[in-house]
C-alpha positions in Angstrom: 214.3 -52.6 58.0 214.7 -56.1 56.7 213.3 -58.8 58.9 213.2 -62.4 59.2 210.3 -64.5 59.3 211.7 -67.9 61.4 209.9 -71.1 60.9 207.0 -71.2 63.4 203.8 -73.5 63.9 200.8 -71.7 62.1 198.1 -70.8 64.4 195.6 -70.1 61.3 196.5 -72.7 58.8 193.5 -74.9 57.7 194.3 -78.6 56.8 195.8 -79.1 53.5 193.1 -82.0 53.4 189.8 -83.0 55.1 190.8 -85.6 57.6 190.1 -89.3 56.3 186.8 -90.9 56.5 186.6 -93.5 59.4 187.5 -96.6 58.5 188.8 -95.0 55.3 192.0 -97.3 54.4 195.6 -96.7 55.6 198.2 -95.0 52.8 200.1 -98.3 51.1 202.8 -96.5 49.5 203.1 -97.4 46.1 206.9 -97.0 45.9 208.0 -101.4 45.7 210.3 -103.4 44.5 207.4 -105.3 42.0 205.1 -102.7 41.4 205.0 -101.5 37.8 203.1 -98.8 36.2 200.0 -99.0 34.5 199.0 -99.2 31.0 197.3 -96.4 29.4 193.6 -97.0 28.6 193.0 -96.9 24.9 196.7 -96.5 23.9 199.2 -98.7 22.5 202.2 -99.1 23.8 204.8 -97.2 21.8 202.2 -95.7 19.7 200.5 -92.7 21.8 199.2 -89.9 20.3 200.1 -86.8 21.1 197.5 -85.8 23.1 198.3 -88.0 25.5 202.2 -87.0 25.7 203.7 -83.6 26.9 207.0 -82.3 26.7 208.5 -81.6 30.3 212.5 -81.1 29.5 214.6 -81.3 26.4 214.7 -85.1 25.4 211.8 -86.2 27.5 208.2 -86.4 26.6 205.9 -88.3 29.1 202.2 -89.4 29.3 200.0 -86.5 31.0 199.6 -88.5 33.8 203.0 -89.0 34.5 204.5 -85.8 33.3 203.2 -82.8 36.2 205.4 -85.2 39.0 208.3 -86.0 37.0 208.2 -82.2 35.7 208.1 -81.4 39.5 211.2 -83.7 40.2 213.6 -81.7 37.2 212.7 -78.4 39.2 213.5 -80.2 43.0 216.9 -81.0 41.6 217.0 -77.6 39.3 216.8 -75.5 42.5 218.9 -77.6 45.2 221.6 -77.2 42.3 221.6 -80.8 41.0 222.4 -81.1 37.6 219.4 -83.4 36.2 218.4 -84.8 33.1 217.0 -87.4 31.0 218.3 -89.5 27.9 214.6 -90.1 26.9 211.1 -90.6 28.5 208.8 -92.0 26.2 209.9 -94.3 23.9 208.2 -95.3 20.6 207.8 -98.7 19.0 210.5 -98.1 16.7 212.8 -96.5 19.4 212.2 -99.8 20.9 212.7 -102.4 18.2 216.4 -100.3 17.8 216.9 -100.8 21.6 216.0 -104.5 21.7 218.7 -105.0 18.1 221.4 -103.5 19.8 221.8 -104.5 22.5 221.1 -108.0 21.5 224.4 -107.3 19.2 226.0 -106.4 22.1 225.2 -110.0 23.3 223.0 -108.2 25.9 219.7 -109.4 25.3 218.1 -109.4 28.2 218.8 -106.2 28.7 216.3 -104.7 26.9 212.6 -104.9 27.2 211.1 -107.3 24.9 209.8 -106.5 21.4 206.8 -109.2 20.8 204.9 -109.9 17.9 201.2 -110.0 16.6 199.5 -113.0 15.1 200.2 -110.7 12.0 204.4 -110.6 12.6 204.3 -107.1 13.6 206.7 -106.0 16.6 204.8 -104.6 19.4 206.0 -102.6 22.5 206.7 -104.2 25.7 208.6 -101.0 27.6 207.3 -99.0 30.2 208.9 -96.3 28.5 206.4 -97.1 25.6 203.9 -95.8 28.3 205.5 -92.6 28.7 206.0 -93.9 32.7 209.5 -94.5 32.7 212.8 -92.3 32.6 216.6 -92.7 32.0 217.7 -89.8 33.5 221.4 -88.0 33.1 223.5 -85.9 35.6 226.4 -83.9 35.0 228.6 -87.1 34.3 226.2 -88.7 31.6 224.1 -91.1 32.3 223.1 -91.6 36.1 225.6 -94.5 38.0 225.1 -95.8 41.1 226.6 -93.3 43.6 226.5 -90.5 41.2 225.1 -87.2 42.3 222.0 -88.3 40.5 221.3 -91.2 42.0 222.0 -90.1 45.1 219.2 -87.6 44.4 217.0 -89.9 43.2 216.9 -92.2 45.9 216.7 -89.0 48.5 213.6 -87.4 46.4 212.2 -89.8 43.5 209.9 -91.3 46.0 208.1 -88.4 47.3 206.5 -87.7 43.3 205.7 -91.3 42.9 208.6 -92.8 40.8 209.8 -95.8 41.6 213.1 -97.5 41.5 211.9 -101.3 40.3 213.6 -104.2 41.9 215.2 -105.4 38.5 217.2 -102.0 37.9 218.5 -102.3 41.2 222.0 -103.4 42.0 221.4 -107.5 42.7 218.2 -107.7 41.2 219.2 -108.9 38.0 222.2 -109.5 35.0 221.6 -105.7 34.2 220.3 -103.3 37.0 220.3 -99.5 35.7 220.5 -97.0 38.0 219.1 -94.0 35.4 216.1 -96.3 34.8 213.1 -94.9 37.1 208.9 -95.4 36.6 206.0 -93.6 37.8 203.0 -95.3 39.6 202.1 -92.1 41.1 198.7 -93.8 40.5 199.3 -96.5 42.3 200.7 -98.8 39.4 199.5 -102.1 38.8 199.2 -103.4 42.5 196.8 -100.6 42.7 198.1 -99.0 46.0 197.5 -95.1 47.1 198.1 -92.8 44.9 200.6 -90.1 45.0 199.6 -86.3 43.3 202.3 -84.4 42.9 201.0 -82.1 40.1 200.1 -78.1 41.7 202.1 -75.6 40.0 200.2 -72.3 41.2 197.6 -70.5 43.1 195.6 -67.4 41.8 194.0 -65.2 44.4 190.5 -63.9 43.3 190.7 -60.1 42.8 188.4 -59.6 46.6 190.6 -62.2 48.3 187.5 -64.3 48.6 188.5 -67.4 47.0 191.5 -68.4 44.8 192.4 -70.9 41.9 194.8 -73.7 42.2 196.5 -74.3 38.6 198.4 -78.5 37.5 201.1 -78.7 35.1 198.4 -79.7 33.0 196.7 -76.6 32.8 193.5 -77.8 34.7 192.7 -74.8 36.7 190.0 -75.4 39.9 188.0 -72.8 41.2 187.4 -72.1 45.4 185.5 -69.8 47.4 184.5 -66.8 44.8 187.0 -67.2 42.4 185.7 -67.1 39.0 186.3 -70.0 36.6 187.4 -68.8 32.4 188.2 -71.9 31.7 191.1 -73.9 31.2 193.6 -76.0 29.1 192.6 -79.3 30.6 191.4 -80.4 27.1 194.1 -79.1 25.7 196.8 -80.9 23.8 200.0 -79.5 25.4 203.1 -79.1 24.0 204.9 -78.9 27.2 203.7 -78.3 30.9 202.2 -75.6 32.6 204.6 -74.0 34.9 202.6 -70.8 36.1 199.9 -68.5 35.8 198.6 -65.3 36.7 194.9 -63.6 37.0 193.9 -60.6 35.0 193.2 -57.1 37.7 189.5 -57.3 36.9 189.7 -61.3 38.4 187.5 -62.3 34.7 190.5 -63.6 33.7 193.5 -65.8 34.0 196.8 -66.2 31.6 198.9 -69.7 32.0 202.0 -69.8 31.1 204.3 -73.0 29.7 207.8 -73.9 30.6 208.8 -72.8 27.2 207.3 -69.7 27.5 203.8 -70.3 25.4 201.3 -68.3 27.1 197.6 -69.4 27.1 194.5 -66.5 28.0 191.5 -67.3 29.5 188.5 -64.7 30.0 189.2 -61.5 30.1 193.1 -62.0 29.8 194.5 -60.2 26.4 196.4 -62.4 24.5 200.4 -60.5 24.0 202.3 -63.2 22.5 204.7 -65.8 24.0 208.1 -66.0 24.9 207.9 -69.9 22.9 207.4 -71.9 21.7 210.3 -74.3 21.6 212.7 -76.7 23.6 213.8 -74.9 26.6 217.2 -74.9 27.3 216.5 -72.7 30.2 212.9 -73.1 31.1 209.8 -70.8 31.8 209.4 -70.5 35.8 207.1 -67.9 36.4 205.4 -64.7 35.6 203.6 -61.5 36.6 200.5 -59.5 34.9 200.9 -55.6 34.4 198.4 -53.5 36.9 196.3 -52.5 34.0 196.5 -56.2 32.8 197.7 -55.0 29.2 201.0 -56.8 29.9 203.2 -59.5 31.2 206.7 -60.5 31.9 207.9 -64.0 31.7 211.1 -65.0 34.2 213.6 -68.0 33.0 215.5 -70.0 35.5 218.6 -68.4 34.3 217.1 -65.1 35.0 216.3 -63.8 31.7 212.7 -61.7 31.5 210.5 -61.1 28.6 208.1 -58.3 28.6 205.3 -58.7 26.5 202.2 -56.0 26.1 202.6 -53.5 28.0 205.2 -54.8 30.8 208.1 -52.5 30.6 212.2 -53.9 30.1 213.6 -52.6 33.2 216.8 -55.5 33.8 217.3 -58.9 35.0 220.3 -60.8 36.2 220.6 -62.2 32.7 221.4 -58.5 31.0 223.4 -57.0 34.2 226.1 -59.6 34.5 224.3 -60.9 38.0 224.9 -64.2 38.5 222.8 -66.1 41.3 224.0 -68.9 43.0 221.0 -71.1 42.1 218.5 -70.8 39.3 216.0 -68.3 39.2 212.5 -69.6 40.6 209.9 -66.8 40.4 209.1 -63.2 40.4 206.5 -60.2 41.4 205.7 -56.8 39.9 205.9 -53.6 41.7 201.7 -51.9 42.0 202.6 -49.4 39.5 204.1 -51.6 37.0 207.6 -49.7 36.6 209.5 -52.2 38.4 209.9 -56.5 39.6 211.7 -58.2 42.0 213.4 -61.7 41.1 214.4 -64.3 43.4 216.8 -67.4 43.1 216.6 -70.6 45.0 219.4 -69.7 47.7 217.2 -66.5 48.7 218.4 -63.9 46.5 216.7 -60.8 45.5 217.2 -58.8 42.8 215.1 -55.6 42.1 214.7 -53.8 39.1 213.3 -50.4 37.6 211.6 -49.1 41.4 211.7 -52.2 42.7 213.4 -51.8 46.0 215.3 -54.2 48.5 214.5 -54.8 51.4 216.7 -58.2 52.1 217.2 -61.7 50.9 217.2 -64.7 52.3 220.5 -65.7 50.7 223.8 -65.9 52.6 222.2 -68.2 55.5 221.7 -71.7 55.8 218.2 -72.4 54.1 216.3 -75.7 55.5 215.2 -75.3 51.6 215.5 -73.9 48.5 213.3 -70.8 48.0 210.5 -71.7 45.2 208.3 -68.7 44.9 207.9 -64.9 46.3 204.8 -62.2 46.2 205.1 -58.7 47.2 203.0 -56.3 49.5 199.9 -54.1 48.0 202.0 -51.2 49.3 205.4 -52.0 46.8 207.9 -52.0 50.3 207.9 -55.5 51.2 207.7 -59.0 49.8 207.8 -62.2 51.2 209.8 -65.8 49.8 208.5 -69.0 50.3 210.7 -72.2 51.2 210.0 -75.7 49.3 210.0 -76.7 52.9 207.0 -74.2 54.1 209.2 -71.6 55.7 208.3 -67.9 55.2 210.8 -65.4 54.8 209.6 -62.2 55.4 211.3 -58.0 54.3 210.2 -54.4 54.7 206.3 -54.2 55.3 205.7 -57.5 54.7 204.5 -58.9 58.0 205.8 -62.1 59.6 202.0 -64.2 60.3 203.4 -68.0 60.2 204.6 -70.5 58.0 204.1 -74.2 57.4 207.6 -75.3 58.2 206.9 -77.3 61.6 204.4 -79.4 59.0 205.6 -82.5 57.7 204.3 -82.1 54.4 203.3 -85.0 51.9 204.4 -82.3 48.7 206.6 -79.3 48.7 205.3 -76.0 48.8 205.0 -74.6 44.7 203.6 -71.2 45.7 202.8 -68.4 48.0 200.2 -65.5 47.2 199.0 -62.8 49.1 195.3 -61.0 50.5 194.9 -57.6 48.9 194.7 -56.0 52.3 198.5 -57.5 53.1 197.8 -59.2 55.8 197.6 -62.4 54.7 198.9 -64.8 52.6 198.4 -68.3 51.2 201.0 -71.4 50.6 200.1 -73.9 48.3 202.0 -77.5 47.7 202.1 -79.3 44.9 199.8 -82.2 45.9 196.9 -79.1 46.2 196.9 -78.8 50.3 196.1 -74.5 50.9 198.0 -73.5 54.1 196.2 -69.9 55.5 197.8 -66.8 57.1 196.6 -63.7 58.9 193.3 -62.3 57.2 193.8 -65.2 54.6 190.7 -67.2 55.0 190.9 -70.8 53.7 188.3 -71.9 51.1 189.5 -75.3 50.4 192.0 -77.6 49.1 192.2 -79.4 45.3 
């Protein structure tokens, strides 16, 4: 029988934070009219190397620093069914000497950042998009107006990641405000105020349920309690963000996986190919290891599954003409491997090969969208996790709180469970580990 977890006050949750230091300084949000962002230490403006850049949706590379947030803001709108995109991101020094010409045809001059020149009459870049910190984003009508769906967005849930909506691009705040022109200073920008992290894509239990792995859209991957570390794609020069992961059955091991579906192995995890790599046009959202860890399958938000290795082709909504109401935002694997649920945004399950159901949370009013789900050791339950904190628990999968009476600084990314089942962990994006039942908390990062 199906049942309902309903948003309650955790009575076993540890702090997603240790509480501040006395005396420590007050938050001094970073989200004002003059702040700017930063430069980026040994770069030049409109000539970063790749290293320093990473794809995050078609049409928008951004620096590193920058990128897990604003990667984290396409998914917000993605699952509350916003259409969201960007015109471009970073912007190179040529991109910008074209900008600055045209517009000055146009007899718009001011509208464009500046292009200045060396002692040696070369143009350099001016543009905070030549920092890979700014955005001109798009919405189902083109470029984002004032009023649009976009913006409306924008101005509702920008904030929260740490982009900003600078005083000249606002209406009255000069000849040409722009309202699809936003900037990060998730790192406080240039009058240095707190900081805003918004970058925690995953968590990975440890094999004992002794410890577990938080996992950025960077690939850095950061070890608590017993949880073993093999490694990580911190160094790495990333094509395009890190959207998931899962730990090998022996807990040696780890694989992470990209948005468009390149899979990286760490450890003990076998290397079976990717699902990428290339622009996503629907992108890479999670995926689940085999039992015998021979295997994975990779879910798309428009529900399409690739099993690679070992991991069986048993359906998904994309092949059987099911069509969820909102995108597809994670998955789990049966224990014996012949089967996986999938769940959408609005709550809707969708189980495949002997995956069973055993309820949704679809067809009520969510306070959230749904953002991630696990199942129980024993295959007859699962549970779904709400961006908001809220639990929503089926079949065997007991009901042991949620985080949903929390006012939390990040939305929850993920939600894992203790091998025994009776106990689970929520993670947010900003790394805060909220613990249930027999989960016991080993810290937050």
């Amino acid at each position: 029988m199906a049942t309902s977890a309903a948003p309650t006050v955790p009575t076993t949750a540890a702090p997603a934070a240790a509480p501040a230091a006395k005396g420590a300084a007050a938050f001094v949000s970073p989200i004002r009219l003059d702040n700017r962002p930063t430069p980026v230490a040994g770069d030049t403006n409109g000539e970063m190397p790749a290293r320093d850049l990473v794809g995050v949706a078609p049409n928008c590379v951004a620096s590193r620093a920058a990128a897990p947030s604003l990667g984290l803001l396409f998914a917000t709108a993605r699952d509350k069914g916003v259409v969201l995109g960007a015109r471009e991101c970073y912007r190179p020094l040529s991109g910008q000497v074209a900008v600055k010409r045209s517009v000055t045809a146009a007899g718009n001059s001011a509208c464009a950042a500046p292009v200045a020149t060396s002692p040696s009459g070369a143009p350099k870049g001016t543009s905070m998009h030549g920092w890979g910190k700014a955005a001109d984003f798009t919405d189902a009508d083109g470029s984002v107006a004032f009023g649009s769906p976009g913006d409306r967005f924008l101005n509702a849930e920008a904030e929260r990641f740490g982009w900003n909506h600078p005083g000249w691009a606002r209406p009255g705040g000069s000849a040409c405000p722009e309202a699809w022109h936003w900037e990060w200073v998730g790192d406080g920008g240039i009058l240095h105020d707190s900081p805003i992290r918004a970058d925690v894509v995953a968590l990975l239990p440890s094999s004992d349920g002794q410890g577990y792995s938080t996992v950025t859209g960077l690939g850095t991957v950061t070890q608590h309690g017993d949880a073993q570390d093999s490694g990580s794609a911190e160094r790495s020069t990333l094509a395009w963000l890190v959207v998931g992961g899962a730990r090998t059955p022996d807990g040696h091991g780890y694989w992470l996986v990209g948005l468009d579906g390149s899979v990286l192995s760490f450890g003990t995890a076998g290397s079976f190919g990717s699902a990428g790599p290339g622009p996503p046009a629907s992108p890479i959202v999670g995926m689940a290891a085999t039992p015998d860890g021979r295997g994975y399958w990779l879910v798309g938000s428009d529900g399409r599954i690739s099993g690679l290795g070992d991991a069986g082709a048993f359906g998904s909504p994309a092949s059987s003409g099911q069509s969820p109401r909102r995108p597809v935002v994670g998955m789990a694997a049966t224990p014996g491997g012949r089967g996986y649920w999938v769940v959408s945004a609005e709550g809707g399950v969708f189980g495949y090969g002997d995956a069973g159901f055993y309820g949704a949370a679809s067809g009520r009013s969510l306070p959230a969208p749904v953002v991630a789900m696990a199942s129980t050791p024993d295959g007859r339950g699962y549970w779904l996790a709400g961006a908001d904190g809220s639990v929503y628990a089926f079949g065997t999968a007991p009901t042991l709180g949620s985080a949903a009476a929390r006012t939390l600084a990040q939305p929850v990314v993920a939600i894992a469970p203790t091998p025994s089942g009776r106990g689970y962990w929520l993670c947010a994006a900003d790394g805060g580990v909220f613990s249930y039942g027999d989960a016991a908390y080993y810290g937050a990062g």
